[in-house]
N, C-alpha and C positions, 0 to 999 in steps of 0.2 A: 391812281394806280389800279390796274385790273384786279379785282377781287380773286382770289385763290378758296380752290375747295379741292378738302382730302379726298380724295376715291382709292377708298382701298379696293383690290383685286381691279385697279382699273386695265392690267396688259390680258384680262379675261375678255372673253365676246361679247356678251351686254357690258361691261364695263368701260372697252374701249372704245364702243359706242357712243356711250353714254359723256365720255369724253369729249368726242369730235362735237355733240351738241352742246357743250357746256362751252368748248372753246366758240363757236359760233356764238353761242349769248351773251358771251363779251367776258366771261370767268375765263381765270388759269387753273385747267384741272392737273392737281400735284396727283399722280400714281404713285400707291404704297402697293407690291408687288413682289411677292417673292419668285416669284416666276415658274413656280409649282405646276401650274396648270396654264397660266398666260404666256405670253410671249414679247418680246422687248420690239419687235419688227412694229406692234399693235400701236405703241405708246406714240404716239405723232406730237400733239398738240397739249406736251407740257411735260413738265420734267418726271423722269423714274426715277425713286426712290427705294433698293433696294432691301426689303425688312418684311416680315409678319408682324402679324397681332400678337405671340406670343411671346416676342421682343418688347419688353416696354420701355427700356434707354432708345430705341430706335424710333419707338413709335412716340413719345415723348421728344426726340428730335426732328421729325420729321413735321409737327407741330409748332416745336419752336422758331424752325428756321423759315418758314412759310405761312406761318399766321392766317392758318384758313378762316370763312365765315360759315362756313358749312363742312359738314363730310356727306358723302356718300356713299353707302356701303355695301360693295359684291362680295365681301372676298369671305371666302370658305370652299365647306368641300360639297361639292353636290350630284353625288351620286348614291341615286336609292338603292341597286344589288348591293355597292362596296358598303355603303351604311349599316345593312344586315349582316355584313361578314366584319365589319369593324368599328360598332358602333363609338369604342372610346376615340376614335382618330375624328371623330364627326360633332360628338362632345367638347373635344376639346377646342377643336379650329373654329365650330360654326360658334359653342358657347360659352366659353372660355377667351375666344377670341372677342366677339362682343360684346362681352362681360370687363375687357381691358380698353376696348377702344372706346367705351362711355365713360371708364372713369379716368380716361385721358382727356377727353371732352372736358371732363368737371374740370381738371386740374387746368385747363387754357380757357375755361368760359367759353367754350364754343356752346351755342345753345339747340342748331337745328343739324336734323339728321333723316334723310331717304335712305330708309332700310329697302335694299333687294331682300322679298321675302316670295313664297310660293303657295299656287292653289294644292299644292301637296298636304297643305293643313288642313283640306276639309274631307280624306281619308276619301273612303271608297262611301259615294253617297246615295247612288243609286237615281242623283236627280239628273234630270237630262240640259238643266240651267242652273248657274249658283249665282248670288249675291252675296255680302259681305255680312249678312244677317245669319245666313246658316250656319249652324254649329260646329267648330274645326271638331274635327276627332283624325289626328293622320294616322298612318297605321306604318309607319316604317321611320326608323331612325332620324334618317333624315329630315322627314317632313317634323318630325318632333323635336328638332334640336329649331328647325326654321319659327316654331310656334312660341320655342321655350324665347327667343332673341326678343319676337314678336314681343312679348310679353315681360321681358328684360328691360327691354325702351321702353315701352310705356308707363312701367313702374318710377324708372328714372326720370321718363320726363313729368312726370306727377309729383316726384319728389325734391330733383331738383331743378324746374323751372326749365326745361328744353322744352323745344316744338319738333314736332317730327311725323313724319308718312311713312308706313310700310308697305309696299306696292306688293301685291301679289299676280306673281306670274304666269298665265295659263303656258302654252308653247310657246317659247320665242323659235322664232325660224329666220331664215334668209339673207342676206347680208347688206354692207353698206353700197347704195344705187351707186357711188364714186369709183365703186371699186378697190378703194383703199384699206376695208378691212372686213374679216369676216369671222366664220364659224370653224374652230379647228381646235379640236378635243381628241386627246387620246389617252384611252381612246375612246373613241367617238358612238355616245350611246341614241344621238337622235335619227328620224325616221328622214328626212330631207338630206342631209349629207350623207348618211350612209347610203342613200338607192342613187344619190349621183356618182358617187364612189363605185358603188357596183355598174353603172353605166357606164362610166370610165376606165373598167375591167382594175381596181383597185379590190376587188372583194369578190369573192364568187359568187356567191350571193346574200339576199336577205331576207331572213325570215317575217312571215308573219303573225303574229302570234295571236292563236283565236280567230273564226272564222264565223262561228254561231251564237255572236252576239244578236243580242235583239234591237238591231239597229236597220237601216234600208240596203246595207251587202252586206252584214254581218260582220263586220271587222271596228273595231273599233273607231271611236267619234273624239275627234280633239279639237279646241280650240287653235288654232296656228295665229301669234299677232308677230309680226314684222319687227326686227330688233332696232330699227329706224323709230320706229312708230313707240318702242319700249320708251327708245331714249328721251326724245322729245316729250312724255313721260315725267320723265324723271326732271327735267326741267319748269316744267311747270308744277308739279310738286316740290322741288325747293323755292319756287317763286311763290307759291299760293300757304306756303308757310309763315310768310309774313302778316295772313289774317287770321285772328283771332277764333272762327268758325270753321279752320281747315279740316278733313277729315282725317284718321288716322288709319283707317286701314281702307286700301280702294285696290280693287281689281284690274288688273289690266290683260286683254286678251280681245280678238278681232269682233265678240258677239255672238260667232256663229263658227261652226263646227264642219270638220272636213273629214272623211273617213278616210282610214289608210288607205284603199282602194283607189279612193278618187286621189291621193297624194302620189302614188305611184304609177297612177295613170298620165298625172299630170308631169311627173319627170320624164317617162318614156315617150311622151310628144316631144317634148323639147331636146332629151338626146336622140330621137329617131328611130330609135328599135325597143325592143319589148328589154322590159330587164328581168334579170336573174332572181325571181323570185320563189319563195317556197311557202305553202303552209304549215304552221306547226301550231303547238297547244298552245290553250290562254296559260297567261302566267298570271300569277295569283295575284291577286290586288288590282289587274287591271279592270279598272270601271269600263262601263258601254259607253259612257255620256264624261265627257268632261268640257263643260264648254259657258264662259262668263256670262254673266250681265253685267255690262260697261254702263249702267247706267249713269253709277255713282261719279267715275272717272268724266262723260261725257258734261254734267252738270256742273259736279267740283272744281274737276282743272279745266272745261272748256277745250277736251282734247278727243279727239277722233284719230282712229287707224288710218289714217286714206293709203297707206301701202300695205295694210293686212289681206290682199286677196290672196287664196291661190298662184294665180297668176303671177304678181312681182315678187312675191315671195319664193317661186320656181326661180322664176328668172334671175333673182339677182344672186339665190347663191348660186346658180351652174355657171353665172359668168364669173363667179370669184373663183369657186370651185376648179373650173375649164379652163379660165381664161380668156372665154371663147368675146364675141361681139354678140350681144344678145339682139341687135338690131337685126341680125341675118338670121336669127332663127325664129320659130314660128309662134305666132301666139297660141297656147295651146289651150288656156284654161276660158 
């Protein structure tokens, strides 16, 4: 029988992602999904389950009738502005909620678990590279509920005998090459669907925030890795759990860094005309540099980006985005 795994928040965008690669690897991925932030159109490739983590009759059935061998875990709230205006809403769902779905694990002997976690944990660092060696210190709600989970599973699986990865996320961007699923949050706080949004006269425009960084155009430097590239990911970290020397905390992100500049350069090639852009102030906390060292992920899981450029990363969400044939439009990056 095909092996089944939990994915909670799997009708979210890395989730349902993360899906499509697990149904490809020959598991049935079960969605725990309140539909909060996902959406039911996402869920393809295996049954939805409707419930949170702060249901635990639901989340205790949703266990019993499916007898997963793993979970994998998206589901929470993740946004840093709303985290400062509502830190108990982010407490409760990111720690509270992970706090119930480990000790539902204990009560089914589920032993392994791939935490979605965030380079939000290593605060404002000032370094222009990180590794999984530097010291978290987050500085906002969110990235501190993501650390306290971090640090929730570890404890459990040192106490009660789990194996488990917490993958940390630089940018995820762009959507599924199939076409089948993408990136749609509302609302929608990343820098890739909102300037195609405004290229598609969706939004008047979009700001930039911070212009005199010390960086090569002064706007800030991010990591962009492909949500394709997340997923597959996450695959081979529920697979490389079965050795005894797995890592437990590994980076995921394309390597190398894109400035907003050249991000919004590269959607306005591809829709054709300049878009609606504006500058405006740095907002606080934003770093100049945020951008991984994959080394770890590169050796441990034996995983490489090969769709984290620019380039596919444009491309495939304007064609989720638009709808368009990205064949007929131009290579831009």
């Amino acid at each position: 029988m095909t092996k089944a795994v939990l994915v909670t928040g799997g009708a979210g965008y890395i989730g349902s992602h993360a899906c499509k690669a697990l149904a490809r690897a020959g598991y049935l991925p079960v969605v725990f999904d309140d539909l909060s932030a996902g959406h039911e159109r996402a869920v393809k490739w295996g049954p939805l389950v409707l419930g949170n983590l702060l249901d635990l009759a639901a989340l205790d059935g949703v266990i019993t009738r499916n007898d997963p061998v793993a979970v994998m875990h998206f589901a929470g709230c993740t946004y840093v502005g709303e985290s400062v205006e509502d830190p108990a809403k982010y407490y409760r769902n990111n720690v509270v909620g992970t706090f119930n779905l480990l000790n539902a694990m204990r009560r089914a002997k589920i032993g392994k678990i791939v935490y979605s976690s965030s380079c939000t944990v290593y605060g404002d660092t000032g370094e222009t590279r990180l590794d999984e060696t530097y010291p978290v210190a987050p500085i906002s709600p969110y990235g501190r509920t993501k650390l306290a989970a971090e640090r929730m599973i570890a404890d459990f699986a040192t106490a009660y005998g789990m194996s488990y990865m917490s993958l940390r996320y630089f940018n995820a961007a762009g959507a599924d090459p199939d076409g089948e699923i993408g990136e749609d949050h509302n609302p929608e706080p990343h820098l890739v669907p909102r300037l195609i949004s405004a290229a598609l006269g969706h939004e008047p425009e979009v700001r930039i925030f911070g212009t005199d960084y010390p960086t090569p155009d002064g706007t800030c430097v991010r990591d962009y890795v492909h949500v394709t590239d997340l997923a597959e990911a996450h695959i081979r970290a529920l697979k490389r759990l079965d050795g005894d020397d797995a890592p437990t905390v590994v980076n995921l992100g394309a390597g190398r860094g894109a400035s907003v500049r050249q991000v919004i350069d590269a959607v306005s090639c591809i829709a054709g005309s300049p878009l609606p852009v504006r500058d405006a102030p740095r907002r606080d906390g934003d770093p100049a540099f945020l951008v991984a060292d994959i080394g770890l992920a590169k050796s441990a899981l034996a995983w490489s980006p090969g769709l984290s450029n620019l380039a596919q990363i444009v491309r495939t969400a304007w064609s989720w985005h638009s709808n368009a044939d990205t064949e007929k439009t131009p290579n831009c990056v």
